[in-house]
N, C-alpha and C positions, 0 to 999 in steps of 0.2 A: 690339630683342628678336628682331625675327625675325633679323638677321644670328646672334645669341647661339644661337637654336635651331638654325640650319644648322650650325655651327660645333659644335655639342656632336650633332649627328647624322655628322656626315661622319668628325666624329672618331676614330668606334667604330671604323671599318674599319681596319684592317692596312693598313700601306708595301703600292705597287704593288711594291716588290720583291721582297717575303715569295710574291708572286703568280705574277708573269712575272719574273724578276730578269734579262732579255736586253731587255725591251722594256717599259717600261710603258706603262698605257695608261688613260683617262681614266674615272671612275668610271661603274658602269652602275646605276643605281636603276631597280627595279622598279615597276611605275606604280602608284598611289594605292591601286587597287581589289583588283589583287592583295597587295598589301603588308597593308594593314587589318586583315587579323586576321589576323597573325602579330608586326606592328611590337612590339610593346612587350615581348615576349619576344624577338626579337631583338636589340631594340636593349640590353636589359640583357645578354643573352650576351654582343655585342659591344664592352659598355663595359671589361666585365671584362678581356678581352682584351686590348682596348686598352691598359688601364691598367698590366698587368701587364710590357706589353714598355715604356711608357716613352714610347711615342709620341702625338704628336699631329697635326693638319692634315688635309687631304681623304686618301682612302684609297678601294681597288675593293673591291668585295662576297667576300664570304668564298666557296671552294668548295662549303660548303652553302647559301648564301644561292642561289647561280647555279645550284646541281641544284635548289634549295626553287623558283626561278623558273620553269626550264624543266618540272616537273611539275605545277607549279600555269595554267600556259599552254598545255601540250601538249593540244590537242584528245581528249575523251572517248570512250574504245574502245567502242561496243554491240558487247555479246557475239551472236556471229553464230545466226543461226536456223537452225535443223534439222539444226545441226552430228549428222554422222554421227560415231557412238561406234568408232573401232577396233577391232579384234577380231583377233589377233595369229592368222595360219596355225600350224597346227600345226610342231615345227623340223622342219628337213629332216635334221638331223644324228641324230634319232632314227630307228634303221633299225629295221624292221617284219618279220614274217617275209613273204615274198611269198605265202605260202595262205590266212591269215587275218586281217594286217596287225597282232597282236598287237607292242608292243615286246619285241625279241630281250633274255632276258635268262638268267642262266645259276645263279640262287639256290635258286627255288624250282620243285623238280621237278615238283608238281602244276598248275602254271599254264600257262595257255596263252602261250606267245612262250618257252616253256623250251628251253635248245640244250645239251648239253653243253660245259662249259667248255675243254676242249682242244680241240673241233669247232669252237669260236666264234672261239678265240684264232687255230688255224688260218687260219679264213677270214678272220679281219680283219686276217693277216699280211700275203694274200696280195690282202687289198680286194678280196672273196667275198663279206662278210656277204648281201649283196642276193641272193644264190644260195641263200642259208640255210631250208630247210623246220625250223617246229619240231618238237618231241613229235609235240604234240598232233593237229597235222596229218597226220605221217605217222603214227599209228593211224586217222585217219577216212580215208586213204587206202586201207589196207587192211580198208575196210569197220565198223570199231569204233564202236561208239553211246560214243561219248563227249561226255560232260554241258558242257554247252558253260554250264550258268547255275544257280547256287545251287539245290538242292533242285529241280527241274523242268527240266530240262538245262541242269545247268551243275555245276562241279567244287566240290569246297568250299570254301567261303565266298565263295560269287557273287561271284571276281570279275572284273571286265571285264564286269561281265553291263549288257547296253546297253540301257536304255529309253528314250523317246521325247523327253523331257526333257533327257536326257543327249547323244543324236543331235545336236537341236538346238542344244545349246550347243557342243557339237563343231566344229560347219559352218554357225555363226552368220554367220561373215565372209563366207558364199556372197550373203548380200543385200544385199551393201556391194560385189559384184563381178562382170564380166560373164562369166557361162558358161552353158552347157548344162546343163537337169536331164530325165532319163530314169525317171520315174516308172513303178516295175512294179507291176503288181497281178495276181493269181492268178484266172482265170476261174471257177475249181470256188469258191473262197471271197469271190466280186468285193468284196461286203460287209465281210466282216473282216478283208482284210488291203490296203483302202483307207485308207490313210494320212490321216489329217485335218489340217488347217490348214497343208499342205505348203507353202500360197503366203505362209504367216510364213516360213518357212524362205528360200523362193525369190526373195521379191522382185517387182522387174517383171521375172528371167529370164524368157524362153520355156520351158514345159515340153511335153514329147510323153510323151504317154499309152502302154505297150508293156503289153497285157494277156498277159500269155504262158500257158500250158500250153494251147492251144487244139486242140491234138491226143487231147484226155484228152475233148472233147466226143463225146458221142452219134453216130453214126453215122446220115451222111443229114443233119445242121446245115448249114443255110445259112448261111453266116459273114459275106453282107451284111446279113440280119436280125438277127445281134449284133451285126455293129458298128455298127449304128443304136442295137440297143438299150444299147450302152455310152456311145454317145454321148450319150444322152436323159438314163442316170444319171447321167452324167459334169456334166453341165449342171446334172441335179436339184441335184447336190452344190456346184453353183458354183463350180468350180474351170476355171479357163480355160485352155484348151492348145490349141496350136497344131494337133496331131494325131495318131489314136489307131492303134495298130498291131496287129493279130494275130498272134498267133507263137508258132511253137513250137520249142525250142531243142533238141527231138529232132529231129526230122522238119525244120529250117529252116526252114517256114514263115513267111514274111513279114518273115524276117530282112535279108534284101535291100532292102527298104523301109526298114527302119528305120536301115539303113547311109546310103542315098541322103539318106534327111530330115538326120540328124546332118551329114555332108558340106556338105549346101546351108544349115543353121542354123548351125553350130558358129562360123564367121568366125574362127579362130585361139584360140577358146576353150577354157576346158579345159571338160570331160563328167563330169558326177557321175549314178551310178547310184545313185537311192534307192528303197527298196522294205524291205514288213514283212517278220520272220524266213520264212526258207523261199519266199519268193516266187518265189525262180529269179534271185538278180540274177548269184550265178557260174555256175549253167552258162549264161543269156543271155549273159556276158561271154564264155566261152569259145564260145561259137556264134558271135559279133559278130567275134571275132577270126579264127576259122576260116573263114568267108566270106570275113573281108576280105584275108587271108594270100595267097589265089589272087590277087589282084592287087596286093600292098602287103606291100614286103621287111622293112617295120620294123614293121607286123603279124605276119607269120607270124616273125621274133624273139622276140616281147612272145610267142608261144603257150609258149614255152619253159618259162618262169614262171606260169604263169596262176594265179588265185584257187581255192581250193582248193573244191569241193562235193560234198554232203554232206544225206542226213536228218536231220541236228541243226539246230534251229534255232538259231541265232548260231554258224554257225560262220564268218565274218567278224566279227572282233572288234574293227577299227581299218582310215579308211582306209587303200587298198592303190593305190597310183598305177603305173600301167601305161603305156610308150609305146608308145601304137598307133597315131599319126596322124604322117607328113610333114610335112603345113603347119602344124604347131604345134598348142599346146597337148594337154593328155593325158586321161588316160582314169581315172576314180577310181571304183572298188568300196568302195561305204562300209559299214557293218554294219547288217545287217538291223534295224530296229526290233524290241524284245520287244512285245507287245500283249496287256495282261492276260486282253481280253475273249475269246481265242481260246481253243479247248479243248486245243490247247500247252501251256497256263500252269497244267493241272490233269494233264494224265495225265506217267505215272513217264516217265523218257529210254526206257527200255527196249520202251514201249510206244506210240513215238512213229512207226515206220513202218507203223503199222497207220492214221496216219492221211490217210498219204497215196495216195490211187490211182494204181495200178501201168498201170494199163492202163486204153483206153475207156470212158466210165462205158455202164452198162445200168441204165437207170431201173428200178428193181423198184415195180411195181404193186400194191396191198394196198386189199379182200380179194383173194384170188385165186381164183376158184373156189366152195369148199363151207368155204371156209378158218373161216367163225365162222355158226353158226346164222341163216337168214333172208338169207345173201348179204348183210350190211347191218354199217356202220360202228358205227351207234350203241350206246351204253353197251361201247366195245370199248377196250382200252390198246396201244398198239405201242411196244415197245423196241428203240434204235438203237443196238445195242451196251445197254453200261454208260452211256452218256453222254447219252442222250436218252429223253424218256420222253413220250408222246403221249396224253390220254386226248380221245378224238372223247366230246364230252358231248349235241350235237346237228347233225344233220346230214342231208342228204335220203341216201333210201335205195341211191340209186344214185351217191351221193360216193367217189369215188376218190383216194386217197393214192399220188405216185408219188418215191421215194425215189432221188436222185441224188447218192453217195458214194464210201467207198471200199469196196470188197467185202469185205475182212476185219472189218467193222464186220457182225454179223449182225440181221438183223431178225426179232423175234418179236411175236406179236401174241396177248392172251389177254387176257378177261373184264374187265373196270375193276375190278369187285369182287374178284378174285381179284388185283389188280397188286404190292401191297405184297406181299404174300406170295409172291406169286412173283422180285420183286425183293431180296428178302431170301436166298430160296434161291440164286437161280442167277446174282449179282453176283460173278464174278469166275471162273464156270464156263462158264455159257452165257452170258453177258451179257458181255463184256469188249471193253473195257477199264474199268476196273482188271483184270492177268493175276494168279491169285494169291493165296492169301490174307496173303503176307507185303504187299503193297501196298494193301490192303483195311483195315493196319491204319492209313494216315494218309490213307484215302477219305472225303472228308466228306460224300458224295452227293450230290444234285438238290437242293439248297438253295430253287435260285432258281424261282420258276412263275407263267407271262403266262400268262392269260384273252387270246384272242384272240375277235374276233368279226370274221369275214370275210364281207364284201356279196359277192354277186355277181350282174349284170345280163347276164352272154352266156354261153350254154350252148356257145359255139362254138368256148373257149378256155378255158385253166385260169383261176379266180378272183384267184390268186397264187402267190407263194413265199412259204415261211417257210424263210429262211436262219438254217444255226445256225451263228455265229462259227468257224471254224478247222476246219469237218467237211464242208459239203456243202450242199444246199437239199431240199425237199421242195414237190412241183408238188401243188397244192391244184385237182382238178375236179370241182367241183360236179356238173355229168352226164357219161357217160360218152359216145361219139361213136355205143355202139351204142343207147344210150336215149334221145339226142335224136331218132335216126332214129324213132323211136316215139313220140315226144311227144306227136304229134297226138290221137296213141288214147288216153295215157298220162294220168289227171287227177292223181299225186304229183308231177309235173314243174311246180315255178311258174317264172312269169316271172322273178324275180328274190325274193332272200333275206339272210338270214344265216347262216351256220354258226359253230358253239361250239367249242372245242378249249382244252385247257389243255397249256402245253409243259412241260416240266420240265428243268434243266438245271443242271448245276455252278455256283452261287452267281456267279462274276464273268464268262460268258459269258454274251455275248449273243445275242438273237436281233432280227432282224430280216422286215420284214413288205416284200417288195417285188413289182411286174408281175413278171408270166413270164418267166424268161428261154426266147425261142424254140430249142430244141432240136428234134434228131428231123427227120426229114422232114417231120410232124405240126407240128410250131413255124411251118416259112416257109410253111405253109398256112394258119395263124389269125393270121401276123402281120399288125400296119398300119403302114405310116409314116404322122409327122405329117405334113398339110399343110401345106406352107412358103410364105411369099412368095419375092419372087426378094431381096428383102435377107436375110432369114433363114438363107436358104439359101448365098448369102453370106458369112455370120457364122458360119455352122455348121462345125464343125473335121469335116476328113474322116477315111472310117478309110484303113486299105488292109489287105492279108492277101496280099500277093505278093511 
């Protein structure tokens, strides 16, 4: 019997010549354990087979029996861990315009990256395209407020309009890659136009901190006392950077430093410039290039083309790649983040360079003088423009409020009980922005209103800031420096308190409650650094501002 069962198994297989017909060769059976649970549907496939050609006797394993062996034998793949997901670069064959990196296209006339069709056809005759400025660009060259983002600067039907969401998915592959990030943030707005969760985007890169407009500061700022206290923030915010830069890209300020640090970090990397709308990331680029140009031939070429800027916020609307470096790798202008919470994202385009300061801030101080009955804050309202609204509910009587903005934003200050009614009248006359009463009719007003309660323990310094997202700060002091001097005599002066205030502001901005920033000559005199140990210190990213 057992001869009879070999005999009716060997049988099943096909002629060695059906197989190899050059060479046969002697049968391979698969061993016991792997055969087991497939045998008996095999071997019925097989008999079939068999029987249909005619033959009989020993015979080799069919072509699927010998892939069914080597799969069933081939050692088990675990799927690997922490497999990194791809994330395809943007093409390189899509050419941008070089002012705002919008893609060049030649359809629709109102969008941004629009060229004339004979202009385009032209330069892509002559392999020009990358020479190409669009529209759009050359009107905000010649100074035009052009709407860079649906309904709130931007053209119609927002699009290209870039949110933070959008960024990131953009430059997702930057954390799957090794380069440089040059993170900008705006001194006058440090608060709101502090990019968040940057190190999702970055990765373990190295980032350097570049706070720019630092020329716009107070007159008499010590700029080692900010960059301490940027760096304190910097920390608060737990974001870790190698090191923080002061600069300003009128005046060159510290730009020199921030050329030396990329040099010594970069290692043949490419450089991506991130930063929220308006921050200054193209004219920092064109300052970066203009420095380096004095000494570097393929710098002052790359000035030829530079990224286009502009009081519009987005007006870079796609990375814009620049070669500015020798030793490799290149230089990327990427599009400003939109950031709802800034007061950008509520006033018209039209009324958007009122929010930037043109020149040095000068802290205006409120009361001033005989300015409100009794020299004294309390039960008093101060409006910031159209866009802030301040009512002091309690407060010592020698509290000072010192306002640090843009100057075309005006400040008035009248009775609490008197404030609706006077905001009612004079929104969009005295009080603007909103300019207008055609803009007035899609003003939604001061929606939003924080209750703040601010302690304050040292009469020697202001209490705080209250920063309002995308405008400016307001230096909260409890006493003035001429009524401490009097304290002694003084019994309304206590040791330490709270003060009441309720802010008012456009529904999706924010405000913020932070330390003083040290301004003034008045700043490096109340400032403190921390005490450090010598590891701390260490660990502590440095600034510089030369």
């Amino acid at each position: 019997m057992a001869g009879g069962s070999l005999l009716s198994f060997t049988s099943s297989f096909p002629s060695p010549s059906h197989l190899l017909p050059h060479k046969p060769q002697n049968p391979k059976f698969p061993s016991s354990k792997t055969l087991t649970p497939t045998i008996s549907c095999t071997a019925e496939s097989s008999t079939t087979t068999a029987s249909s050609n005619g033959g009989s006797g020993a015979a080799s394993p069919s072509r699927g029996e010998l892939f069914l062996h080597r799969q069933l034998s081939a050692p088990v793949k675990k799927p690997p861990k922490n497999r990194k997901p791809v994330t395809p670069k943007p093409s390189a064959s899509v050419i941008g315009c070089y002012g705002c990196g919008a893609p060049l296209q030649t359809t629709e006339t109102d969008a941004p990256g629009y060229v004339d069709p004979e202009t385009c056809e032209l330069k892509k005759r002559h392999r020009q395209l990358r020479t190409v400025l669009c529209g759009r660009c050359r009107l905000l060259s010649h100074g035009h407020m052009i709407t860079a983002v649906g309904g709130n600067g931007g053209y119609s039907g927002g699009k290209q309009f870039v949110s933070a969401e959008e960024l990131r998915e953009k430059l997702s592959h930057l954390r799957y890659e090794k380069v440089l990030i040059v993170k900008l943030v705006d001194i006058v707005d440090f608060n709101g136009s502090f990019l968040a969760r940057i190190r999702d985007l970055a990765g373990a890169n190295p980032i350097i901190l570049v706070v720019t407009k630092v020329d716009l500061l107070p007159k008499g700022t010590d700029l080692n006392c900010v960059g301490d206290w940027v760096v304190e923030a910097t920390i608060k915010k737990k974001l870790n950077v190698i090191s923080v830069h002061l600069t300003s890209s009128k005046s060159l300020v510290g730009i020199a430093g921030v050329i030396s640090e990329i040099q010594k970090e970069k290692k043949g990397r490419d450089v991506y410039i991130l930063g929220s709308a308006n921050v200054g990331k193209s004219a920092f680029i064109n300052a970066l290039l203009k420095t380096m140009a004095e000494k570097d031939a393929v710098a002052a070429a790359a000035q030829k083309y530079k990224p286009m800027q502009s009081a519009v916020p987005g007006t870079t609307l796609g990375p814009i790649q620049i070669n500015a470096f020798q030793g490799g790798g290149k230089l990327f202008d990427t599009p400003g983040v939109h950031l709802h919470h800034r007061q950008a994202a509520v006033v018209h385009s039209e009324d958007l360079p009122s929010l930037a300061p043109q020149s040095r801030l000068r802290g205006q101080l409120f009361p001033v003088g005989s300015d409100v009955e009794g020299d004294n804050l309390n039960d008093v309202t101060l409006f910031w423009g159209g866009l802030v609204r301040i009512d002091v509910l309690k407060v010592l009587p020698e509290t000072r409020l010192t306002f640090y903005g843009p100057k075309a934003l005006q400040i008035h200050m009248v009775p609490t009980v008197d404030a609706d009614e006077y905001y009612d009248k004079e929104l969009g006359i005295g009080l603007t922005p909103p300019t207008g009463k055609k803009r007035l009719e899609h003003w939604s007003g001061l929606q939003s209103v924080r209750h703040l309660e601010i302690k304050y323990e040292d009469h020697h310094r202001p209490a705080c800031d209250i920063a309002i997202s995308g405008l400016g700060w307001i230096a909260v002091n409890p006493v003035t420096k001429q009524s401490n001097v009097t304290s002694h005599s003084t019994n309304t002066i206590k040791a330490s308190g709270v003060l009441h205030l309720d802010v008012h502001v456009p529904k999706p901005v924010e405000i913020f409650v932070r330390p003083p920033l040290p301004v003034s000559k008045e700043g490096g005199e109340w400032y403190e650094y921390q005490d450090l140990t010598e590891k701390e210190e260490e660990m502590r990213p440095k600034w510089h501002f030369l």
